[in-house]
C-alpha positions in Angstrom: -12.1 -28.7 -23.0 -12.4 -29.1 -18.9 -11.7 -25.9 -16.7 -10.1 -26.5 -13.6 -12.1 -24.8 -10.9 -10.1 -25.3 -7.8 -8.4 -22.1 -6.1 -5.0 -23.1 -7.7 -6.6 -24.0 -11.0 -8.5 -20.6 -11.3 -5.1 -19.0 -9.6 -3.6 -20.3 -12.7 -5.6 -19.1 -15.4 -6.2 -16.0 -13.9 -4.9 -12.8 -15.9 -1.6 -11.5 -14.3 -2.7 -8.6 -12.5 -5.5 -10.3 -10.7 -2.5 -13.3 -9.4 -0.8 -9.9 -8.1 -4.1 -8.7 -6.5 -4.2 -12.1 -4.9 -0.3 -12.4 -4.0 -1.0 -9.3 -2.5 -3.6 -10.1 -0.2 -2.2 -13.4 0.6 0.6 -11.7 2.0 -1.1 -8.9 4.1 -3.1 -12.2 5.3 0.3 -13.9 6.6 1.5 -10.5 7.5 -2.0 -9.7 9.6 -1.9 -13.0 11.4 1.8 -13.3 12.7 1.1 -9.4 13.9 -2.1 -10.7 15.5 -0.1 -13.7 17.3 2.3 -11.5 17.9 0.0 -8.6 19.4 -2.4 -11.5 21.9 1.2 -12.5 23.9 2.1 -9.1 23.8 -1.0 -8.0 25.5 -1.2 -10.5 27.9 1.9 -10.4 28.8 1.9 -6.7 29.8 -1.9 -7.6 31.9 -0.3 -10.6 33.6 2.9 -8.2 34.5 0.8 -4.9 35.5 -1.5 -7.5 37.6 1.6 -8.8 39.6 2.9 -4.9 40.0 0.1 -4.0 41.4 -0.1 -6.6 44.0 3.4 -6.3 44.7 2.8 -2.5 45.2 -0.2 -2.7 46.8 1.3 -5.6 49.4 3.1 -2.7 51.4 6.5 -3.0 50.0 8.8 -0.2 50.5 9.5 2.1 48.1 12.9 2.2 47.9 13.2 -1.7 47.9 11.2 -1.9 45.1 12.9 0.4 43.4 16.1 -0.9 43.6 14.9 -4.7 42.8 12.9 -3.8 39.6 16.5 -1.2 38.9 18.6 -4.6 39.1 16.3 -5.9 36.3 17.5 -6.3 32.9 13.9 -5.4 31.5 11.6 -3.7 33.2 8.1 -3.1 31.6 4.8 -1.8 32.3 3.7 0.1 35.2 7.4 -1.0 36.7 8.7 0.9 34.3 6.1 3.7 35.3 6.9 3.6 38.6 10.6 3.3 38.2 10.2 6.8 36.0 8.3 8.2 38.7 10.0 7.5 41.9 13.2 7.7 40.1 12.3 11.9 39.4 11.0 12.3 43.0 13.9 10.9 45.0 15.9 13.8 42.2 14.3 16.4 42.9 13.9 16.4 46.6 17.5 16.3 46.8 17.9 19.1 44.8 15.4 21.0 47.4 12.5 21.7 45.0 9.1 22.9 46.4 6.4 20.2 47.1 4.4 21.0 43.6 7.4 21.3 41.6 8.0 17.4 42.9 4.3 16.9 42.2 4.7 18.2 39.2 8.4 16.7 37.7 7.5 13.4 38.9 4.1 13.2 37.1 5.6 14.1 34.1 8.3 11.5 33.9 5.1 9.1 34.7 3.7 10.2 32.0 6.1 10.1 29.6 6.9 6.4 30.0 3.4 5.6 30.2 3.5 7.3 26.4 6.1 5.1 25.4 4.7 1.9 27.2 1.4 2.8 25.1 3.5 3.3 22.1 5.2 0.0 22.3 1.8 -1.9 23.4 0.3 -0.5 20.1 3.1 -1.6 17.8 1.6 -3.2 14.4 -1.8 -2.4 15.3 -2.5 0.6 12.5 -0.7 -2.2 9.8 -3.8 -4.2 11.2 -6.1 -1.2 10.6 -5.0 -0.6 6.9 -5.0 -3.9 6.1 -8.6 -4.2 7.3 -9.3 -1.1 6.1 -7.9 -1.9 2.1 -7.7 -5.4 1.7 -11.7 -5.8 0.4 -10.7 -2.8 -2.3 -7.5 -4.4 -3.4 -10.2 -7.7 -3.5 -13.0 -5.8 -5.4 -10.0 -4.3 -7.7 -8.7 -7.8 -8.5 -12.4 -8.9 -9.1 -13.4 -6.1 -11.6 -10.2 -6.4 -14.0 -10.8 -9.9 -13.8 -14.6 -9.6 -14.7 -13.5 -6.8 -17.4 -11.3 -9.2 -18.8 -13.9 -11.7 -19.1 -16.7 -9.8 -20.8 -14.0 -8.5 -23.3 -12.9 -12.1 -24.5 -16.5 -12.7 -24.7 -17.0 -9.9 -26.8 -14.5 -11.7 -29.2 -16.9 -15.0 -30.1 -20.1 -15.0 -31.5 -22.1 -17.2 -29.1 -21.5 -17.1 -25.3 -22.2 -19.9 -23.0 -22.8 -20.5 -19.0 -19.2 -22.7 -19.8 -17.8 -19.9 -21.3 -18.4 -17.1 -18.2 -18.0 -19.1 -15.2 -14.4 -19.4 -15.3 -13.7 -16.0 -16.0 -16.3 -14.8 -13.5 -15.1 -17.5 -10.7 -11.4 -16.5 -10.7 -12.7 -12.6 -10.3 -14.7 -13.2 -7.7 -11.7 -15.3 -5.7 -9.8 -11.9 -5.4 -12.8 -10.5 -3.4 -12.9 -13.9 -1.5 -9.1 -13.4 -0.3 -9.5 -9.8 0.5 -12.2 -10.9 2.5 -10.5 -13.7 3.9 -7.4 -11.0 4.8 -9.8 -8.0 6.4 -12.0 -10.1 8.8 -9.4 -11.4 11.1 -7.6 -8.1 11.3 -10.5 -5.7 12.0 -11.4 -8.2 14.3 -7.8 -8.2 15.8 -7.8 -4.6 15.5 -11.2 -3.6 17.4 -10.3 -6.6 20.3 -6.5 -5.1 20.8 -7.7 -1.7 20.7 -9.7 -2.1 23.7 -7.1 -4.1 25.9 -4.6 -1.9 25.2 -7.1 1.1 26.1 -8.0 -0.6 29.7 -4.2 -1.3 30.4 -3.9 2.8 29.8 -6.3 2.9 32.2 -5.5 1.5 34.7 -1.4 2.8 34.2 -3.3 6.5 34.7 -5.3 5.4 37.4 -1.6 3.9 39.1 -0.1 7.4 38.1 -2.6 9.1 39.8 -2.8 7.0 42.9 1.6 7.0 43.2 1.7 10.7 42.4 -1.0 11.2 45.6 1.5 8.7 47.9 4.4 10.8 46.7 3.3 14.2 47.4 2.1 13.1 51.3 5.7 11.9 51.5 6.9 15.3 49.9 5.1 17.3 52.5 5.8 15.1 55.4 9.8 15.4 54.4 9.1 19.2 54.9 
């Protein structure tokens, strides 16, 4: 009797919880890499916007007419939306007559707030990428040890074992180890690589808070 040995034929044969094992891990692969597609425009999206901020910012446009452009947006993300926080705070509070450092102070924090949430969105998916990194070669080895288990006990069941006899058995194991494999690589990968944009566009939004909060407090003093 001939034993198919392709992926679907060994899928096929396989004992029902190592097809689960392998459903599972062919979903967290799918999952994984429409997050990772996902997560690459989303990044560079936010770099090509906080690039064309800056040099907007940097060009010596006014304040206030930035402002009000980037507040007649729809969407506003990024360091606009930092800045829009930020200047939206300051032009508050002097009105209200606060002292210079109170100004300092409010309009940092409302910087920093929606620089939290800016990081928070630019970090969407990315601990699903972790865990499935992080899981997916246990799930695998799991899959591959009940499948091996369940291949020594049929043997244990005939009297005289043969190479014929194991490698199935042994071959559809070891293809939940393959898949969790297959599902872990691309997403640590992903993970590590996003982590490390996303860490230089913080950055550079704290080095911009830190470098708006300095132009604001000369104009607080000089409004005294």
């Amino acid at each position: 009797m001939s034993t198919d040995l392709t992926f679907i034929g060994l899928f096929m044969q396989a004992s029902l919880v190592v097809k689960l094992v392998m459903l599972l891990l062919i979903t967290i692969s799918v999952v994984s890499w429409a997050f990772i597609f996902q997560r690459n425009a989303a990044l560079k999206r936010a770099q090509k916007e906080m690039i064309a901020f800056e040099d907007k910012f940097w060009s010596g446009a006014d304040l206030n007419k930035l402002y009000s452009e980037l507040s007649a947006r729809q969407s506003v993300d990024g360091m606009g939306t930092i800045f829009c926080a930020g200047f939206k705070e300051f032009v508050r509070l002097r009105k209200s007559s606060a002292a210079t450092q109170s100004i300092v102070d409010g309009t940092y924090r409302s910087m920093r707030i929606a620089m939290s949430r800016e990081i928070d969105n630019l970090e969407h998916h990315l601990p699903f990428l972790a865990t499935a990194g992080s899981i997916s070669p246990y799930i695998g080895l799991f899959g591959t040890v009940w499948g091996i288990m369940n291949s020594f006990i049929a043997l244990g069941q005939v009297q005289q074992a043969t190479l014929a006899m194991v490698a199935p058995g042994i071959a559809e194991a070891l293809i939940a180890t393959a898949i969790g494999l297959f599902a872990a690589i691309p997403a640590v990968i992903a993970y590590n690589r996003f982590s490390n944009q996303v860490e230089k566009i913080e950055n550079n939004y704290g080095i911009f808070m830190e470098e708006f909060s300095a132009i604001l407090h000369r104009q607080a003093l000089a409004n005294q």
